[in-house]
N, CA, C and O atoms as a Tinker XYZ file with bonds, in Angstrom:
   520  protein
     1  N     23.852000  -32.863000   79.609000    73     2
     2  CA    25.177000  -32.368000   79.353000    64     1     3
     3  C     25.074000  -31.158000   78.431000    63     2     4     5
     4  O     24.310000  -31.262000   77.471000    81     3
     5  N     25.729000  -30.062000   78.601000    73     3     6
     6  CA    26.341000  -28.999000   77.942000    64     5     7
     7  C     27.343000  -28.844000   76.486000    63     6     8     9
     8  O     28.533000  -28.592000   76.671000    81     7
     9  N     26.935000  -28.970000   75.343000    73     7    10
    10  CA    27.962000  -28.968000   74.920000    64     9    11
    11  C     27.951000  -27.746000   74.122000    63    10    12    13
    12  O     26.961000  -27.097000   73.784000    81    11
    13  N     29.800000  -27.398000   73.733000    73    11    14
    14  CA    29.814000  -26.104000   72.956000    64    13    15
    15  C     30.353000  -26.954000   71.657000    63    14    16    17
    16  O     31.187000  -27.834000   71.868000    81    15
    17  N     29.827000  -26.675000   70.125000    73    15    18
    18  CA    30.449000  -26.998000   68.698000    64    17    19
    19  C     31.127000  -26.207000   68.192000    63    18    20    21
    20  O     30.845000  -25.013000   68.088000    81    19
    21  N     31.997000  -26.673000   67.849000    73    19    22
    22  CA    32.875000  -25.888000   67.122000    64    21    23
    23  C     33.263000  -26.957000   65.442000    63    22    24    25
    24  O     33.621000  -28.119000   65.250000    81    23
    25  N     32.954000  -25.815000   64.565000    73    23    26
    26  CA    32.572000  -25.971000   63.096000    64    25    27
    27  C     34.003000  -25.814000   62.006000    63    26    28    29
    28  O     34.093000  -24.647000   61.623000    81    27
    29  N     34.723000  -26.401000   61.637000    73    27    30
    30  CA    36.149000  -25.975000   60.556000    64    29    31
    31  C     36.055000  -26.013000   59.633000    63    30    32    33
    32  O     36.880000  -25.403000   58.952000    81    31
    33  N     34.796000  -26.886000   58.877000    73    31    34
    34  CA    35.000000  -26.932000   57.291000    64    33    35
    35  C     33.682000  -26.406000   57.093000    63    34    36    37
    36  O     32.737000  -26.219000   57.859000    81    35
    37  N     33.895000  -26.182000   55.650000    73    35    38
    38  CA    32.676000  -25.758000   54.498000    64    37    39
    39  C     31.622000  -26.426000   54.284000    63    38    40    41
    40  O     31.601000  -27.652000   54.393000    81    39
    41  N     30.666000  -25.763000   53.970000    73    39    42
    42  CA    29.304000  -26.771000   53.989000    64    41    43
    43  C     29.424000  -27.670000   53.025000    63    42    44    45
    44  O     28.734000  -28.683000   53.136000    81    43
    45  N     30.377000  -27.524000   51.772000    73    43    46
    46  CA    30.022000  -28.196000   50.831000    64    45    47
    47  C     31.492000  -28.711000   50.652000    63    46    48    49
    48  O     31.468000  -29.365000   49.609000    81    47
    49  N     32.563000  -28.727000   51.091000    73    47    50
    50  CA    33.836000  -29.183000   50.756000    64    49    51
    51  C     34.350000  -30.286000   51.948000    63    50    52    53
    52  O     35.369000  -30.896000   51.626000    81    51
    53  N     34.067000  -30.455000   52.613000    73    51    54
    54  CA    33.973000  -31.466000   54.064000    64    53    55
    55  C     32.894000  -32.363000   54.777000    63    54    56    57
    56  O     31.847000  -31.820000   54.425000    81    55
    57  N     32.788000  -32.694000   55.027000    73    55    58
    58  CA    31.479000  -33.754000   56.070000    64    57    59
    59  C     31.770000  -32.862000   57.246000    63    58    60    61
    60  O     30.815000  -33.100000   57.986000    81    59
    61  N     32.636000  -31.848000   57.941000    73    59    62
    62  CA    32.337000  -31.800000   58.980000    64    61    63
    63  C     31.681000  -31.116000   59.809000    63    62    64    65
    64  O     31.718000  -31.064000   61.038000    81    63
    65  N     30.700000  -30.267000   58.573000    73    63    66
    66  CA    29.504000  -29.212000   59.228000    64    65    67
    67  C     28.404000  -30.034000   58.973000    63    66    68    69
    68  O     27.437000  -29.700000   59.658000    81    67
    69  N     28.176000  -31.093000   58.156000    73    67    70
    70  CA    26.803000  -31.897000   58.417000    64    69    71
    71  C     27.192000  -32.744000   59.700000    63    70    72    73
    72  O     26.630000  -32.579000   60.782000    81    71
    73  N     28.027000  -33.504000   59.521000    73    71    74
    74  CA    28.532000  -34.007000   61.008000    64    73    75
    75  C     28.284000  -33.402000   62.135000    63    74    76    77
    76  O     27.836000  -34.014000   63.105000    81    75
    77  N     28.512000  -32.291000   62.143000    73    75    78
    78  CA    28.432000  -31.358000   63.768000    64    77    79
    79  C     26.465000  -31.179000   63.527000    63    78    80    81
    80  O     25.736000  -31.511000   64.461000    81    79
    81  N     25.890000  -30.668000   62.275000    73    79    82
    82  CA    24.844000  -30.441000   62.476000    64    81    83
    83  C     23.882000  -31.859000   62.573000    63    82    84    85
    84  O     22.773000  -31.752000   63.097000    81    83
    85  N     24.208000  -32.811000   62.202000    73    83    86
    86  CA    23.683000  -34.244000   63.087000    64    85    87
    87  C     24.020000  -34.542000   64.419000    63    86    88    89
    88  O     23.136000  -34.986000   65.152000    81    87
    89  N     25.071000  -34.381000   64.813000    73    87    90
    90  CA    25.584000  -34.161000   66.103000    64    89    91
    91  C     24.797000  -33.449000   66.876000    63    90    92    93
    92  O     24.406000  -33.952000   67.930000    81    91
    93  N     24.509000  -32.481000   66.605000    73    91    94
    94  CA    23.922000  -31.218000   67.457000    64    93    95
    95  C     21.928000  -31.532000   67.736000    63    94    96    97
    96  O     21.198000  -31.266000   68.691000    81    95
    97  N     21.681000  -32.143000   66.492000    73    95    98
    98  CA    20.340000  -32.537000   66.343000    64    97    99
    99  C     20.014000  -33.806000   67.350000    63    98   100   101
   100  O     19.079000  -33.872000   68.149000    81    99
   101  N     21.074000  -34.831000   67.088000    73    99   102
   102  CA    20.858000  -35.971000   67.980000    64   101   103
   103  C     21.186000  -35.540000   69.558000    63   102   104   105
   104  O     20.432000  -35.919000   70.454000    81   103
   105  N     22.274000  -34.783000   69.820000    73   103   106
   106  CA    22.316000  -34.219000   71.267000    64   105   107
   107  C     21.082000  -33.699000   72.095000    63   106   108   109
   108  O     20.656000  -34.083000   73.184000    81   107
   109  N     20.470000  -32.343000   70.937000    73   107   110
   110  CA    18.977000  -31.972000   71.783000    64   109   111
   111  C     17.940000  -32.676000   71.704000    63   110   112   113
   112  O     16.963000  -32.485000   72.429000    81   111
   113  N     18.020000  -33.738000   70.667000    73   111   114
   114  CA    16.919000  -35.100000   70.967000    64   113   115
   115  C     16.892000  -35.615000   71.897000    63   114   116   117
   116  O     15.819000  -35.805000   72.469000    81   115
   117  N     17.961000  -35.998000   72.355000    73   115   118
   118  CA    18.240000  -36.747000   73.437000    64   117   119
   119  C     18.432000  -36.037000   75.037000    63   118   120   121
   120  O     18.699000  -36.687000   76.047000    81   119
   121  N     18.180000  -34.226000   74.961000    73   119   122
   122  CA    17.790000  -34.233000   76.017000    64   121   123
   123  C     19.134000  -32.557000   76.609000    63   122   124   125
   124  O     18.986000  -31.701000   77.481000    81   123
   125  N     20.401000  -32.829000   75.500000    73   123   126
   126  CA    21.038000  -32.426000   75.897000    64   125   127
   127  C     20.676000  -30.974000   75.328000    63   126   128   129
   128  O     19.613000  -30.519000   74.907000    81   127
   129  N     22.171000  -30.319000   75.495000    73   127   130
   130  CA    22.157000  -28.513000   75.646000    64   129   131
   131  C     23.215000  -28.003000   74.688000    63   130   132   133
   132  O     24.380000  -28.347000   74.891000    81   131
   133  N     22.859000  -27.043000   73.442000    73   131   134
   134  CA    23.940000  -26.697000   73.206000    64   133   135
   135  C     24.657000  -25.346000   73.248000    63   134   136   137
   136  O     24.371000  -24.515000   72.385000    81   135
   137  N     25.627000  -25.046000   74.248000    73   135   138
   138  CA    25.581000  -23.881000   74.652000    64   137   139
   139  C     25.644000  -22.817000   73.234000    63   138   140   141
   140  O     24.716000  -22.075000   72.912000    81   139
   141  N     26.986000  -22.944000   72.477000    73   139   142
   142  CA    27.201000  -22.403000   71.217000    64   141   143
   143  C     27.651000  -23.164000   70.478000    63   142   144   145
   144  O     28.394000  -24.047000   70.907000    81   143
   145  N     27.298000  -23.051000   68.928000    73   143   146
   146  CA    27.973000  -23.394000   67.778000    64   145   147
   147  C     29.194000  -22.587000   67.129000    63   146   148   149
   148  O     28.779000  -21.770000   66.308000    81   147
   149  N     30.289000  -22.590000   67.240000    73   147   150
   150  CA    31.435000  -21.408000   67.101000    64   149   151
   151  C     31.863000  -21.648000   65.557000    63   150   152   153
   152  O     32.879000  -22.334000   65.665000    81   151
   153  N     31.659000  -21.476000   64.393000    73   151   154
   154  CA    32.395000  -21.777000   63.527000    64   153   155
   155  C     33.495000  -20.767000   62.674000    63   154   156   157
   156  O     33.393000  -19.587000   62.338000    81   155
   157  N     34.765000  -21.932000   62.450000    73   155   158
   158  CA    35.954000  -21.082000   62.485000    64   157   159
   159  C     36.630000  -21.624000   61.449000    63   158   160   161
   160  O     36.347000  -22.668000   60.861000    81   159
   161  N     37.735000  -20.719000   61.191000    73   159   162
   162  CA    38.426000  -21.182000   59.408000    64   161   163
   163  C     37.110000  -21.373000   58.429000    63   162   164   165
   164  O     36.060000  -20.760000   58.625000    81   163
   165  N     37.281000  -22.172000   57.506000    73   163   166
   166  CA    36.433000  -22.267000   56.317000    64   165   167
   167  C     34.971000  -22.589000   56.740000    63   166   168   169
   168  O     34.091000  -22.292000   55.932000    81   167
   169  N     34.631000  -23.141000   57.870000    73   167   170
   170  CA    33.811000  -23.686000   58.703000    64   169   171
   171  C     32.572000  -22.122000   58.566000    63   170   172   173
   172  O     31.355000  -22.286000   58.494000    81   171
   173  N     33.193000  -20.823000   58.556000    73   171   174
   174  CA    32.585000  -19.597000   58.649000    64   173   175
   175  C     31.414000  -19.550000   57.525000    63   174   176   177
   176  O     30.384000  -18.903000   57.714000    81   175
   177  N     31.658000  -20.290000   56.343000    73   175   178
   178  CA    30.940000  -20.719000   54.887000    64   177   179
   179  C     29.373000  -20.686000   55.071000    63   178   180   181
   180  O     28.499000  -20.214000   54.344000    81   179
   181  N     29.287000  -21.533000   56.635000    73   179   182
   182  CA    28.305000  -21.642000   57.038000    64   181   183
   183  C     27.140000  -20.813000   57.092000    63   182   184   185
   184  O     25.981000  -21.208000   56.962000    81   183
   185  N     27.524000  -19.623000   57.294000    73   183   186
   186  CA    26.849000  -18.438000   57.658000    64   185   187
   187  C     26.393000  -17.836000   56.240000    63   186   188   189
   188  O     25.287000  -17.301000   56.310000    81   187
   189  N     26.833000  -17.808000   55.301000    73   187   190
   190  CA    26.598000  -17.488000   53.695000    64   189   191
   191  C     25.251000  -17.361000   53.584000    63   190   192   193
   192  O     24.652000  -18.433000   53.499000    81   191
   193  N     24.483000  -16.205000   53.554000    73   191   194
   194  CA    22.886000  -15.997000   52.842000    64   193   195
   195  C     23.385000  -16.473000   51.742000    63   194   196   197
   196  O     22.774000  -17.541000   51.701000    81   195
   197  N     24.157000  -16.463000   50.665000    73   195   198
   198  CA    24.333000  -16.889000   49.165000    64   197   199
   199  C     24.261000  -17.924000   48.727000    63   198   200   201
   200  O     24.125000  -18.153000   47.525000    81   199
   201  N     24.383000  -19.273000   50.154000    73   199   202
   202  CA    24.704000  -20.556000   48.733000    64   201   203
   203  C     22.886000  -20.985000   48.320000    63   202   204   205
   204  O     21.797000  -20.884000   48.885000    81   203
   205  N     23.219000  -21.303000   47.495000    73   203   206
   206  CA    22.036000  -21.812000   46.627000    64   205   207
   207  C     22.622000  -23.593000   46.245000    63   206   208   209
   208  O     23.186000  -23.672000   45.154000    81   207
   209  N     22.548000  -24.540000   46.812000    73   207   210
   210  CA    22.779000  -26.148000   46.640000    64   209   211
   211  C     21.506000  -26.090000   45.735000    63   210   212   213
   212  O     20.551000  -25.313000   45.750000    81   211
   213  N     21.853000  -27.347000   44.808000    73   211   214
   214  CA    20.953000  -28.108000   43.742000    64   213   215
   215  C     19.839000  -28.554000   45.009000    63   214   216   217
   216  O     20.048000  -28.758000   46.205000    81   215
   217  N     18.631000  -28.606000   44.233000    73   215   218
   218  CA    17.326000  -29.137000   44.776000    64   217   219
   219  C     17.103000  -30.600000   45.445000    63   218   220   221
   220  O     16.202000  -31.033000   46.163000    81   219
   221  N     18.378000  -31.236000   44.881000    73   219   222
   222  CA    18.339000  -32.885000   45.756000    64   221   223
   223  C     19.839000  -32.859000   46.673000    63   222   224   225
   224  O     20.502000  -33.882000   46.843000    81   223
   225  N     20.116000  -31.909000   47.059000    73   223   226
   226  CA    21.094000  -31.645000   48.151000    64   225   227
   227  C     20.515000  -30.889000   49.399000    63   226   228   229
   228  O     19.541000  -30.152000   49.246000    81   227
   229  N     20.992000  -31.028000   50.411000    73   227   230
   230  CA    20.645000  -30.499000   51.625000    64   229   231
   231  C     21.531000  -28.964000   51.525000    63   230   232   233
   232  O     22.654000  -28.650000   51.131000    81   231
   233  N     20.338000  -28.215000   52.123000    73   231   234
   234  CA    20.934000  -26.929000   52.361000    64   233   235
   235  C     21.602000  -26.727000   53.626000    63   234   236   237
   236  O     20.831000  -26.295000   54.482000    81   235
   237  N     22.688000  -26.886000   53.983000    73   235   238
   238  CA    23.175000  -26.911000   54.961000    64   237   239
   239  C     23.237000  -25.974000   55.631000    63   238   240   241
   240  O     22.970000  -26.229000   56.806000    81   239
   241  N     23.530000  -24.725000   55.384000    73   239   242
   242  CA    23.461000  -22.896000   55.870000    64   241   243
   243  C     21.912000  -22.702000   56.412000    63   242   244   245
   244  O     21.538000  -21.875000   57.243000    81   243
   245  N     21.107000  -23.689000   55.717000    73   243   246
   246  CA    19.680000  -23.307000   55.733000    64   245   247
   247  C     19.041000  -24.108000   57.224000    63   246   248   249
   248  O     18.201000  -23.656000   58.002000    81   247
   249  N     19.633000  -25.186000   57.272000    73   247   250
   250  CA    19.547000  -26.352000   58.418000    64   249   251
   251  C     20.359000  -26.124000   59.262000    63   250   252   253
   252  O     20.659000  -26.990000   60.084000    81   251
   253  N     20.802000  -25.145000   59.265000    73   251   254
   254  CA    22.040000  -24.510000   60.275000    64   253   255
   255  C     20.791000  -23.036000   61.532000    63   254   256   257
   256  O     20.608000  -22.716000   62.706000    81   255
   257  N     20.376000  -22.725000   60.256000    73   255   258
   258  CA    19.519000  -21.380000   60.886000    64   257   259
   259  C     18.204000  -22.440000   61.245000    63   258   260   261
   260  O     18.188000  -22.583000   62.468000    81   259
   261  N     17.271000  -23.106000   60.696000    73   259   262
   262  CA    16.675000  -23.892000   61.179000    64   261   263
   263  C     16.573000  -24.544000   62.396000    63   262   264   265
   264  O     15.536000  -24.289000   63.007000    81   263
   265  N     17.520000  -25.483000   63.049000    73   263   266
   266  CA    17.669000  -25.728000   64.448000    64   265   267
   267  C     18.075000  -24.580000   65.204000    63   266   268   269
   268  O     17.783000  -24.754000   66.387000    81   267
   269  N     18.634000  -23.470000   64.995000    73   267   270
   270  CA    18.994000  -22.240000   65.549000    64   269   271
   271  C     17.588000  -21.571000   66.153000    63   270   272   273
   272  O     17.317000  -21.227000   67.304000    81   271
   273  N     16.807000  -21.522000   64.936000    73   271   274
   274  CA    15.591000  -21.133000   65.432000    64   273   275
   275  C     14.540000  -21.749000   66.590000    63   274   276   277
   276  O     13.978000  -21.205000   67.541000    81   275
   277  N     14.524000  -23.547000   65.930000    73   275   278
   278  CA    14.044000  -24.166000   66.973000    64   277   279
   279  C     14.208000  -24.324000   68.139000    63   278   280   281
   280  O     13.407000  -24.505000   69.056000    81   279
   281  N     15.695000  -24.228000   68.092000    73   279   282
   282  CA    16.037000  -24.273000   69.496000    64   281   283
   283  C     16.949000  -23.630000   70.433000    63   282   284   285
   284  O     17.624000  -24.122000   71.337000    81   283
   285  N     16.819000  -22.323000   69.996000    73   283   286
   286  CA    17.287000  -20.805000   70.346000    64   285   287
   287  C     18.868000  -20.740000   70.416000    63   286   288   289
   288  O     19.353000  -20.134000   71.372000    81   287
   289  N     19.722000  -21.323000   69.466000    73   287   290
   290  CA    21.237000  -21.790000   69.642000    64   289   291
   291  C     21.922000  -20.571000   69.055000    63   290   292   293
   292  O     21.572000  -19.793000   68.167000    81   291
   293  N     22.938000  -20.634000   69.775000    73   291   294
   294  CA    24.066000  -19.384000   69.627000    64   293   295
   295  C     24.864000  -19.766000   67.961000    63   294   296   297
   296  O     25.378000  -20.885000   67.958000    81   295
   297  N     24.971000  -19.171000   66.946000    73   295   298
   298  CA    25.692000  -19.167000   65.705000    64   297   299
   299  C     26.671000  -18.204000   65.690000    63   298   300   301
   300  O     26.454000  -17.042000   65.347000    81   299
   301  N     27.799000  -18.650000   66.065000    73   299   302
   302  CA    28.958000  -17.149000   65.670000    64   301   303
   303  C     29.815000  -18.037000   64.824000    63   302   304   305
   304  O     30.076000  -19.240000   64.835000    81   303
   305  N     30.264000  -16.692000   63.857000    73   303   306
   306  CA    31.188000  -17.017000   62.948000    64   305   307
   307  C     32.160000  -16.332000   63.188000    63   306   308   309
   308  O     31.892000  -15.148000   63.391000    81   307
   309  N     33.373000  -16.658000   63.257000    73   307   310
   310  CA    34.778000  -15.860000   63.538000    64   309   311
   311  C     34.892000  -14.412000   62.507000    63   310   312   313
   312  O     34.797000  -14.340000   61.282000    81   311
   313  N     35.086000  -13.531000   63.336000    73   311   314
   314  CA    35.074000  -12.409000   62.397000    64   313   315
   315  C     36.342000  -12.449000   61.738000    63   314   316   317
   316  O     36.196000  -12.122000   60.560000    81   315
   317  N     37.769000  -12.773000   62.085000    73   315   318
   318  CA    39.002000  -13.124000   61.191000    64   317   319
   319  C     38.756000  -14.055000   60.147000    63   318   320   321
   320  O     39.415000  -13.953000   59.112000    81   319
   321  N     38.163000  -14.675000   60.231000    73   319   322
   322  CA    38.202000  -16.143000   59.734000    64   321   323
   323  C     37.026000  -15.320000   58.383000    63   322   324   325
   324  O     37.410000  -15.364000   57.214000    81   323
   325  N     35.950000  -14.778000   58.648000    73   323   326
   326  CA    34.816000  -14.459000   58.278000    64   325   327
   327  C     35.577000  -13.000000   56.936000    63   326   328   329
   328  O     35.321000  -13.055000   55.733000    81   327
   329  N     36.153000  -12.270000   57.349000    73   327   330
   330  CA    37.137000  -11.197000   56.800000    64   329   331
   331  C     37.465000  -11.923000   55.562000    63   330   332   333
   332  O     36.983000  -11.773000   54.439000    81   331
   333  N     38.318000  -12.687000   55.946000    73   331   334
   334  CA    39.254000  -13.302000   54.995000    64   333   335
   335  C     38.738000  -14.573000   54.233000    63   334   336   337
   336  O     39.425000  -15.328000   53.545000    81   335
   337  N     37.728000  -14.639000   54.425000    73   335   338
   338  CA    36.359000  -15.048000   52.901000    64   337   339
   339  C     35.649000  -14.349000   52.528000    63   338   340   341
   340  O     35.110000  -14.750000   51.496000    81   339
   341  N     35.187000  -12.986000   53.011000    73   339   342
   342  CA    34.182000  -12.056000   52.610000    64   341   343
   343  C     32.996000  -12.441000   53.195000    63   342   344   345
   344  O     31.986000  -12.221000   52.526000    81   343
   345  N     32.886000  -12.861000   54.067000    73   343   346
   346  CA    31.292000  -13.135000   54.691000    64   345   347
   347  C     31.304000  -11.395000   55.497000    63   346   348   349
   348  O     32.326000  -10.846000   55.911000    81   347
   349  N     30.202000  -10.934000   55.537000    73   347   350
   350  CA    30.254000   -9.622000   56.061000    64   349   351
   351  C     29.154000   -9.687000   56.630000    63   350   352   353
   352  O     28.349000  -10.541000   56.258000    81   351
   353  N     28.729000   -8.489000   58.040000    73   351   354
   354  CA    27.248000   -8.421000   58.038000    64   353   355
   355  C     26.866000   -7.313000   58.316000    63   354   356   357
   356  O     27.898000   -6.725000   58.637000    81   355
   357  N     26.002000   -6.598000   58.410000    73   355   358
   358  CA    25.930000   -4.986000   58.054000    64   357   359
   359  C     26.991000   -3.972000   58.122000    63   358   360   361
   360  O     27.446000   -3.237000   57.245000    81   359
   361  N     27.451000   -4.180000   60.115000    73   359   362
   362  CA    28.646000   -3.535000   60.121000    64   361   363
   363  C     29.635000   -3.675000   59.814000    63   362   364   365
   364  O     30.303000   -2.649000   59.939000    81   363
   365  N     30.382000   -4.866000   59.259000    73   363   366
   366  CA    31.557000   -5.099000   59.099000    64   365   367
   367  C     31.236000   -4.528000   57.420000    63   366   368   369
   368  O     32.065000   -3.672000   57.111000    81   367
   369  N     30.430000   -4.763000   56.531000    73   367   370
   370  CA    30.717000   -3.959000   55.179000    64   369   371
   371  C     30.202000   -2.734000   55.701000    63   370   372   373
   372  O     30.405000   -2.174000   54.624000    81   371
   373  N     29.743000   -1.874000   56.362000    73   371   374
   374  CA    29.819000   -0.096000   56.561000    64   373   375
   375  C     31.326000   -0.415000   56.649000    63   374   376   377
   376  O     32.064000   -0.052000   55.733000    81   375
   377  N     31.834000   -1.112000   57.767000    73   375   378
   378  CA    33.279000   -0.706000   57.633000    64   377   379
   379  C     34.392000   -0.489000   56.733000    63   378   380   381
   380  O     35.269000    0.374000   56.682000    81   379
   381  N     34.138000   -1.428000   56.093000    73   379   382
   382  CA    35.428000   -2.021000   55.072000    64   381   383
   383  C     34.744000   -1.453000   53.951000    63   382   384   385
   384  O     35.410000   -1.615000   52.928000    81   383
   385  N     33.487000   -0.748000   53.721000    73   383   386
   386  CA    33.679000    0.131000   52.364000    64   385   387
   387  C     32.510000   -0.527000   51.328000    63   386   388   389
   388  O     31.927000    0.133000   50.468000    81   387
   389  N     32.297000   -1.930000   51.585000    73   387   390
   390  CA    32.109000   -2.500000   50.595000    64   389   391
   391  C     30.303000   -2.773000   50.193000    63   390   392   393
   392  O     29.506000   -2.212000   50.946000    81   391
   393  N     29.910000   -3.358000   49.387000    73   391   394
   394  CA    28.590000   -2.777000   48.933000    64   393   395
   395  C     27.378000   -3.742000   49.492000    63   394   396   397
   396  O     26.264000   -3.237000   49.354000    81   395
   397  N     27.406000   -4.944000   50.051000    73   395   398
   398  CA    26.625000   -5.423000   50.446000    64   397   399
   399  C     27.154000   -6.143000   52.063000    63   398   400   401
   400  O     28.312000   -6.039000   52.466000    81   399
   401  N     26.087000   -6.835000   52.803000    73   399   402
   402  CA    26.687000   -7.712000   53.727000    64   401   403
   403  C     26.100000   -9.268000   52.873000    63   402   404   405
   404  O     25.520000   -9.356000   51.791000    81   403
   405  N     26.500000  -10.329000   53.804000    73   403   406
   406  CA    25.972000  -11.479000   53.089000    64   405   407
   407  C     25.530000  -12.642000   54.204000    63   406   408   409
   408  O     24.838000  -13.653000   54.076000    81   407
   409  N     26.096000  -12.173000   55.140000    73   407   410
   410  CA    25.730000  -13.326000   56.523000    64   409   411
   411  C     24.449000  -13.603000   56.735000    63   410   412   413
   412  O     23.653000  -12.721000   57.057000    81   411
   413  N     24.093000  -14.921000   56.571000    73   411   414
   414  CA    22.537000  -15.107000   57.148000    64   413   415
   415  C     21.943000  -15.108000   58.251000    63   414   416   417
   416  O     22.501000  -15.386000   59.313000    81   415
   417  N     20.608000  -14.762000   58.119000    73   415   418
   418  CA    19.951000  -14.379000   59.675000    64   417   419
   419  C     20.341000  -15.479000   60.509000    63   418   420   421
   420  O     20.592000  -16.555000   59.967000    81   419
   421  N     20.418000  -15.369000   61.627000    73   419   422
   422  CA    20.144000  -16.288000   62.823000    64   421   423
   423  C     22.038000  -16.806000   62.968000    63   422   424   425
   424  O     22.480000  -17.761000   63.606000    81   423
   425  N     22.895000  -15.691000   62.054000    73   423   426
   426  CA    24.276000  -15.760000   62.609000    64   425   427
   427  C     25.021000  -14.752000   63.178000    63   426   428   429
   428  O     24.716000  -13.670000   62.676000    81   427
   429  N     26.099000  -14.645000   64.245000    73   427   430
   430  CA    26.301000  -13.218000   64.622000    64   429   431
   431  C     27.837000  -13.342000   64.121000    63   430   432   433
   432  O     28.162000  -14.396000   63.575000    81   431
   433  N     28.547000  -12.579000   64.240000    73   431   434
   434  CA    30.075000  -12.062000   63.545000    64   433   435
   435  C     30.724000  -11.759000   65.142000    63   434   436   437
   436  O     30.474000  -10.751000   65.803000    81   435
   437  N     31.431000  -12.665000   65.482000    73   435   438
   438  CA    32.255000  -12.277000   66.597000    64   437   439
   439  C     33.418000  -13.210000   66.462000    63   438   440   441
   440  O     33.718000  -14.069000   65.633000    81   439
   441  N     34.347000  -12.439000   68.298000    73   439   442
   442  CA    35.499000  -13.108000   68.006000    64   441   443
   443  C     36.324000  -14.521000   68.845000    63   442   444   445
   444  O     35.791000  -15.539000   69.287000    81   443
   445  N     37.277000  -14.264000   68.851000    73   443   446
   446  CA    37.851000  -15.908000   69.429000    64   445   447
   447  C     37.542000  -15.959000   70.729000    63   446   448   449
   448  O     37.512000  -17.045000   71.308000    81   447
   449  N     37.200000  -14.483000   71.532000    73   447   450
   450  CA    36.342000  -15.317000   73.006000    64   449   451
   451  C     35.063000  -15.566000   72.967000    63   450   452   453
   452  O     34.404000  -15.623000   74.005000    81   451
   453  N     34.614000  -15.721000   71.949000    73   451   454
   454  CA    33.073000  -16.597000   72.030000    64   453   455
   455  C     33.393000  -17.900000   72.179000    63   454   456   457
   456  O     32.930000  -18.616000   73.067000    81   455
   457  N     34.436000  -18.364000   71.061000    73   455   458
   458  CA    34.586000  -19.851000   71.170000    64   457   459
   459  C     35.340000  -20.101000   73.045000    63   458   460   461
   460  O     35.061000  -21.126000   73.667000    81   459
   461  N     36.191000  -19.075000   73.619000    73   459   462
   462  CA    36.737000  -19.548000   74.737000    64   461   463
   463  C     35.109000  -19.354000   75.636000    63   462   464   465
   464  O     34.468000  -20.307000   76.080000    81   463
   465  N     34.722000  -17.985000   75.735000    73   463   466
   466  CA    33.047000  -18.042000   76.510000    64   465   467
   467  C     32.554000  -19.763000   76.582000    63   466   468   469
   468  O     32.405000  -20.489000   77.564000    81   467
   469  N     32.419000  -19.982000   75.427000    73   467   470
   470  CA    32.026000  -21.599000   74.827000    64   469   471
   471  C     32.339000  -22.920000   75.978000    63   470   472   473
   472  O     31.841000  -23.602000   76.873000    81   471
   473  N     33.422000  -22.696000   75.265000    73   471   474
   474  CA    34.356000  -23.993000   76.373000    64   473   475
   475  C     34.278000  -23.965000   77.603000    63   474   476   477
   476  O     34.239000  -24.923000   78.376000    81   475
   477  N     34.244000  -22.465000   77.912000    73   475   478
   478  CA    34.389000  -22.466000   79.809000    64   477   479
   479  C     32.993000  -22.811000   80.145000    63   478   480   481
   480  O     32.996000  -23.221000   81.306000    81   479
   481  N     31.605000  -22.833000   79.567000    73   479   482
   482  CA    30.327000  -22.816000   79.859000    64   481   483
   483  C     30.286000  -24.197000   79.614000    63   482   484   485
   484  O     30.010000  -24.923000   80.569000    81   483
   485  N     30.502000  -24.686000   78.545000    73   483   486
   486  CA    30.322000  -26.271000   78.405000    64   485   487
   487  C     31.067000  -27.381000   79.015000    63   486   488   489
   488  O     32.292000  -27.349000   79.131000    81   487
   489  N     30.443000  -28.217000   79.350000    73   487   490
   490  CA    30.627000  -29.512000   80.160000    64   489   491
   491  C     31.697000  -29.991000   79.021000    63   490   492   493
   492  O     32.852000  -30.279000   79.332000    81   491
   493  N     31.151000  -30.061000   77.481000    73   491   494
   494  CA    32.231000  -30.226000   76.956000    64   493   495
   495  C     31.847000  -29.817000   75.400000    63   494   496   497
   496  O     30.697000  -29.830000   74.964000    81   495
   497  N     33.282000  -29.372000   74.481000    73   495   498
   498  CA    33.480000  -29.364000   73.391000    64   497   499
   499  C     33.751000  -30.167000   72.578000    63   498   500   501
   500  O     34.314000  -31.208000   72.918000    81   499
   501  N     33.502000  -29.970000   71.565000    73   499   502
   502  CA    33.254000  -31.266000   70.391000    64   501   503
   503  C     33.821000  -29.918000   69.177000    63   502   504   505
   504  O     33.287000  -28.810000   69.120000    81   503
   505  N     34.784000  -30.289000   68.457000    73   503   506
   506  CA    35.212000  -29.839000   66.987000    64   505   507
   507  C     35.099000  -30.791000   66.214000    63   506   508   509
   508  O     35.517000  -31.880000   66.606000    81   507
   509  N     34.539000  -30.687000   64.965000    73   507   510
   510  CA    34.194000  -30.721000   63.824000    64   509   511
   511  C     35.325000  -30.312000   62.912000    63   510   512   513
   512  O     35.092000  -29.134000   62.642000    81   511
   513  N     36.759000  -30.798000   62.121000    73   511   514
   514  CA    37.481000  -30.772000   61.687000    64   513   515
   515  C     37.217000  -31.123000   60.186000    63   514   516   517
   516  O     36.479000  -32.069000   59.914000    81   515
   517  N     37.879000  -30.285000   59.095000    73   515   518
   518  CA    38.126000  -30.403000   57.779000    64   517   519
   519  C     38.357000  -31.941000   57.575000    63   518   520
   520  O     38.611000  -32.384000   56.455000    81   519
């Protein structure tokens, strides 16, 4: 089976980006596919080169790019959603002026038809809610 994730909360203010990222781990264990990971609203957090979690916490942003790598998975973060927290990534700060980007590798900055791309490709969607 196909599935597309879709991500709403913060790595550190919700269960529902470790949730989706156990989700997503036990799916390709077991055989399955994940077309994209779409994360949207606060869910965008995800993408943060910046957080730094205490040493007996899971890095979640970090275990996010991790299975991404292993297993060649699509990471988009809503560029509205992404705006309006300051997550940036090269081009979007050339644009807006501002002095750094901050998005971590192995995430891309796009918009609400990735998540529809998503759905129409997958057998099925699964959200991950605040």
């Amino acid at each position: 089976m196909k599935f597309a994730i879709v991500v709403h909360g913060a790595p550190y203010s919700s269960q529902s980006s470790l949730s989706a990222l156990h989700f997503a781990r036990a799916a390709l264990a077991s055989g399955h596919e994940i077309y994209r990971v779409f994360f949207y609203h606060d869910g965008v957090l995800n993408g943060t080169a910046l957080a730094a979690p205490p040493q007996d916490e899971i890095d979640i942003p970090s275990a996010w790019q991790a299975l991404a790598r292993e297993h060649t998975l699509d990471l988009v973060v809503c560029i509205a959603s992404s705006l309006r927290r300051g997550l940036l990534d090269e081009t979007e700060a050339d644009r807006y002026e501002k002095p750094a980007a901050n998005l971590a590798p192995g995430f891309v900055i796009s918009g609400l038809g990735q998540l529809i791309d998503g759905a129409l490709n997958a057998d099925r969607t699964i959200t991950f809610c605040a």
